[in-house]
N, C-alpha and C positions, 0 to 999 in steps of 0.2 A: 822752766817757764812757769811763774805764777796762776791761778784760776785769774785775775783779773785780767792779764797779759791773753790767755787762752781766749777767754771772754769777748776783749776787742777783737782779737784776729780774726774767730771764728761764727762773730754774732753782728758788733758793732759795725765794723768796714762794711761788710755784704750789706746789714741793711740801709747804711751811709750809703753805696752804690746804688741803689735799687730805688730807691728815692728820689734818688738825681736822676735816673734815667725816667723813672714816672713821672718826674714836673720837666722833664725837657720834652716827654712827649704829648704833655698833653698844652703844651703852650701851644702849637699850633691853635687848636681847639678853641682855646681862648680869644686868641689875637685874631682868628679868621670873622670876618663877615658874617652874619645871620642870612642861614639858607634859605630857599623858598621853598615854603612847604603847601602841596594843595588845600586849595581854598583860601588860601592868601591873597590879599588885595596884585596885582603886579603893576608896580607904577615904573617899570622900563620901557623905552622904546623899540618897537621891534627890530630884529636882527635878520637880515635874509642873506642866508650863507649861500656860497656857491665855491667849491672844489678849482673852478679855474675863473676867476673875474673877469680876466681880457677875454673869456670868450660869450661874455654874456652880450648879446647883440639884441635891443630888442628893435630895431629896425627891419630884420628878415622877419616874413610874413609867409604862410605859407595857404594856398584855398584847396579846399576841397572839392572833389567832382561836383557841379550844379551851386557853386556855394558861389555869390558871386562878391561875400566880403571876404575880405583876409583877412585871419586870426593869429597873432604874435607864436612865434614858432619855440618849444619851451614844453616843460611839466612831464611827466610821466606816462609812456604810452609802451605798449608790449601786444607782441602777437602770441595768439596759442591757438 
């Protein structure tokens, strides 16, 4: 085996490979969208996620002792 021969197998190929895998991983990077970063303007419209849609009812209402409106039943609530 030649020093040039030596040369490719052991320098050229690796860094031929290693190249390729660094511009295929950074293509994502590139081709993706620009993120939102704080203090950036957001010009989207809001999104209200909910885990199960059909059970979102906002027609149940539910009052409270002496409370004589009804308030949409929903949001975050815990005893301790």
């Amino acid at each position: 085996m030649s020093v040039i021969e030596t040369i490719l197998v052991f320098v050229v190929i690796p860094a031929v490979i290693y190249g390729l895998l660094g511009v295929l991983s950074m293509r994502s990077k590139f081709a993706a969208a620009p993120r939102y970063r704080p203090g950036q303007e957001w010009d989207h419209p809001p999104v209200w996620w909910s885990a199960n849609p059909q059970g979102l009812d906002t027609t149940r209402t539910h009052a409270d002792a002496g409370d004589e409106e009804a308030t949409p039943v929903g949001g975050a609530s815990g005893r301790w």
